[in-house]
N, C-alpha and C positions, 0 to 999 in steps of 0.2 A: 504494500500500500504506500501510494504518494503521499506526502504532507506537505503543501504548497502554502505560500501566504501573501502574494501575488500575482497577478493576471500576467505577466510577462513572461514569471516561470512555467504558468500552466498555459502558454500560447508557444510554448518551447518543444511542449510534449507531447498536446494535443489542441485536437481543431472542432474537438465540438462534445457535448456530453449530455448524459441524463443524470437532473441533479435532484436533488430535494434541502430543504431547507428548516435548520431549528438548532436548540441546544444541545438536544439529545442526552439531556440529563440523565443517567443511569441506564443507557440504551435498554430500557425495558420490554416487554413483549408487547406493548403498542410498536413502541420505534421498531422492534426486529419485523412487525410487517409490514410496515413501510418501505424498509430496507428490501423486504421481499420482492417487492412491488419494482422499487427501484434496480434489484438485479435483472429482472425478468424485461421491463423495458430497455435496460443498458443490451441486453445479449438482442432483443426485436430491432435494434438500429443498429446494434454493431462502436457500440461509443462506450468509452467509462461510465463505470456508477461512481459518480460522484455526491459527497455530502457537503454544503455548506453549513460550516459549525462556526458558530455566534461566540463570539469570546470576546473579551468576558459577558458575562449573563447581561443583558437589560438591566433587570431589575439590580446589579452590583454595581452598574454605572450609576443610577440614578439615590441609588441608596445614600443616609446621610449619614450612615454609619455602621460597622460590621454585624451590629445586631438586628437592621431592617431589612437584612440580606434575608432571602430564603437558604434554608443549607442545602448545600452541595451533597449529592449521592456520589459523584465522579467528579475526580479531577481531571484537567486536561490529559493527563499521560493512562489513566486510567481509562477512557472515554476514546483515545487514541485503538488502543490495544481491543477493547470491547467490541467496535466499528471495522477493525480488520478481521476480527474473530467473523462478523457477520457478511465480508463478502464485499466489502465495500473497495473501488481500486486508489478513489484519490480524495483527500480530508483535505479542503481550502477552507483555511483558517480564517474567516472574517471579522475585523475587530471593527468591533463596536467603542465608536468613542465619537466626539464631537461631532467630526467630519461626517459620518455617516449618519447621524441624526438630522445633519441639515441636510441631507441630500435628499431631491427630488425623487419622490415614487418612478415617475415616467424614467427620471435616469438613473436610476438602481435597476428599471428593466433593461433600458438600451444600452445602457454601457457598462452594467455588470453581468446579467444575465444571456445577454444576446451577443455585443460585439466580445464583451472578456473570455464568457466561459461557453458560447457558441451554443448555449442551450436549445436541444430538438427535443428537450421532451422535461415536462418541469411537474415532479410530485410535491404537492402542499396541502393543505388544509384548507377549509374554506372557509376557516375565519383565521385567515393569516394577514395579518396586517403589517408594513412596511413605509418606507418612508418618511421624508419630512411630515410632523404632525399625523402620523399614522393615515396620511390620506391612502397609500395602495392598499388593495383588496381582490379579494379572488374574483370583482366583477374587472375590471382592470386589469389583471392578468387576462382572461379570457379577449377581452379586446386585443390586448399586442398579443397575444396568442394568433390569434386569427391574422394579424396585422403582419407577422414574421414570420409565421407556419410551421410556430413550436406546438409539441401536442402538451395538453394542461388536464394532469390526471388530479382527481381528489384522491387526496391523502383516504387508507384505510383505517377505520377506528375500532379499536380491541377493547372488549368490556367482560368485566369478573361479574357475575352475579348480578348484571342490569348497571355496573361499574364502570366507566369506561377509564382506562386504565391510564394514568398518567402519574410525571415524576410526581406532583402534588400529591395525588394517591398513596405511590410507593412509602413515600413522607410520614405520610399520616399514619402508616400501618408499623411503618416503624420508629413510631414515637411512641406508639402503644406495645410496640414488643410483641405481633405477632409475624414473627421469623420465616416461619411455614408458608402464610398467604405470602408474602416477601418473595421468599423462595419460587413462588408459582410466579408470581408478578415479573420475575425477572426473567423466569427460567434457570439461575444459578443461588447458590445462597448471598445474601449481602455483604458483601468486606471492603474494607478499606485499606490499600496499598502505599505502601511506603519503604524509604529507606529508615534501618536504623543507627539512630547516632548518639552522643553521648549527652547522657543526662546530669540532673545534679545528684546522682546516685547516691536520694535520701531513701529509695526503697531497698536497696544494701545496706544503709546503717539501720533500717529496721526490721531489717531477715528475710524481706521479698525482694531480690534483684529484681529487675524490669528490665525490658525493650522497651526504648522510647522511638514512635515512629514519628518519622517527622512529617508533618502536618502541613498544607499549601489551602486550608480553606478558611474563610470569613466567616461561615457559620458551622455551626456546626449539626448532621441529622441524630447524632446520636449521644445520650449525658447518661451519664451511671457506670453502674460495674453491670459488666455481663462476665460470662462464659463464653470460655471462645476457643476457635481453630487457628494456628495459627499456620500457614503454608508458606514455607523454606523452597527458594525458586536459588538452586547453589551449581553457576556451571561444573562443579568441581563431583557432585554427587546429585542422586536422582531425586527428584522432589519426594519429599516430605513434611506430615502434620504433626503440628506438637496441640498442645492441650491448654489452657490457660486463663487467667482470669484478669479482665482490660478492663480497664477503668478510661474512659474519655471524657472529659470537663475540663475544669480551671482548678483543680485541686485547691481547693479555700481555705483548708485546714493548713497550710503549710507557704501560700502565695497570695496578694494581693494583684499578682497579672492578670489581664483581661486574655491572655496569651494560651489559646486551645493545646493540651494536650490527650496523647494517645499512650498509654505505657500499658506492658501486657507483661504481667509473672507468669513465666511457664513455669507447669507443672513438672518435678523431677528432672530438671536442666541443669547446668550449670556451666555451660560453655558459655562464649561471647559471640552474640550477633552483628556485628557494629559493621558498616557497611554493608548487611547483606539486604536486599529487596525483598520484603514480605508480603504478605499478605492475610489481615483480621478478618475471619469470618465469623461474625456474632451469632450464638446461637440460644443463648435463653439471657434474661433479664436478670442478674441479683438484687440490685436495688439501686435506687434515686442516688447521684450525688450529693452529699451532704456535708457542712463542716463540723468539725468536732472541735470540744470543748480544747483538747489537747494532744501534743502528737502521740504519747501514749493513750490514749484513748481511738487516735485514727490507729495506732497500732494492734490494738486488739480486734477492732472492726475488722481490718484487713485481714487475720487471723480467721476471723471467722467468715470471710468472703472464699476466702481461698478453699476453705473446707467444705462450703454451701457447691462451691464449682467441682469439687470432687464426688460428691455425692449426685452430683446431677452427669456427670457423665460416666459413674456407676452404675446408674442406673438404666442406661442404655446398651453395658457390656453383654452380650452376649454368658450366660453361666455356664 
């Protein structure tokens, strides 16, 4: 897969595509049939499936601060890797910032859509709004559609239970901790990928080492301690899962940063992770982040977090 950020570089490579358009926040099984849609018309003209992905979010531009952000399911690097996974040939990076705010509807179709990226065939949604002041719309596409003799598909819409399934959705299920629906909504379990690097290694002077994963998001989907997977991606040896209990918040008890962390105590470990790429997969809820009155008292808690995570994937072993 391409990763372009450029009309010059993708005018280098190719001369014309079938694209579609969005954030594609946690490429969930809405977006993967879109995607579908989008393979199937790329192989009907013989062109790239290309995705135009919005970076950063709308709504992170407009925001007046990290907490009016909606949180992030995927990160860019994460949302990269998920979109190749689905078949996609080339990811042009569209940033969102002033410049494209003022820009005319009419010339976001002509000279981004038509002359830049050569588009013969454009999947969207039909309430996909664009442009200065949001004036473009899927009736306005369908015009230069006809106007340039690109084909203008509607987006397909996927729905759980009369649901119709979006990152909002995915959000809300797991702010409530149910992992399972989660797990269907994506078709993968939920985790969060990162390198790990070095912390203030105060969960060492309290008997639970941690990975701290390092974190690239404003908001965050997920506060508490869970239970978790954790998945070891080591060119050196063959992937593997360890076991473990992650805490993600602002740790209160011990910080006054506004500064999101991820740290995860494996179970039974005792090596060092530090530079290697992981990946958190949450799988049950232990409880709220909270602060305590003192760090022996967040010590004892933790004590018994760790023991609550063992007993929960006890009780999944196999007898």
């Amino acid at each position: 897969m391409r990763v372009i950020e450029d009309l010059a570089t993708f005018r280098q490579h190719h001369q014309a595509s079938a694209l579609t358009i969005g954030k594609f926040d946690g490429v969930h099984t809405g977006h993967q049939l879109i995607l579908q849609q989008l393979r199937r018309k790329a192989a009907e003209y013989s062109v790239p499936a290309v995705v135009v992905l919005i970076e950063p979010h709308p709504e992170e531009f407009f925001a007046a601060s990290a907490q009016d952000c909606p949180a992030r399911l995927s990160e860019m690097e994460e949302k990269l890797v998920l979109l190749e996974a689905q078949g996609v040939d080339v990811v042009y990076k569209l940033r969102f910032d002033a410049a494209l705010q003022a820009q005319s509807a009419e010339d976001y179709i002509e000279q981004f859509l038509v002359r830049g990226l050569g588009v013969v065939c454009l999947i969207i949604g039909n309430d996909f709004r664009f442009g200065h002041q949001r004036r473009g719309d899927f009736a306005m596409l369908q015009h230069f559609s006809r106007r340039h003799g690109f084909a203008l598909v509607e987006s397909a819409s996927c729905e759980h239970q009369g649901v119709r399934i979006s990152s909002t959705y995915v959000r809300q299920q797991l702010q409530k901790g149910n992992f399972e629906l989660v797990e269907l909504l994506l078709d993968r379990p939920y985790g969060i990928a990162g390198t790990v690097v070095k912390g203030q290694q105060l969960g060492r002077d309290l008997g639970f080492p941690t990975c701290n994963v390092k974190l690239n998001r404003k908001s965050l989907p997920l506060h508490g301690v869970y239970a978790c997977e954790v998945r070891v991606n080591n060119a050196d040896m063959a992937e593997r899962f360890l076991k473990g209990a992650a805490n993600i918040g602002y740790r209160p008890t011990v910080t006054d940063s506004s500064k999101a962390v991820l740290e995860v105590h494996l179970l039974d470990f005792d090596s060092d992770l530090y530079g290697e790429h992981i990946t958190v997969i949450f799988r049950h809820k232990i409880r709220d982040e909270q602060k305590f009155v003192s760090v022996e008292a967040l010590q004892s808690r933790i004590a018994i977090d760790v023991q609550t995570v063992r007993d929960f994937f006890a009780k999944d072993m196999p007898l």
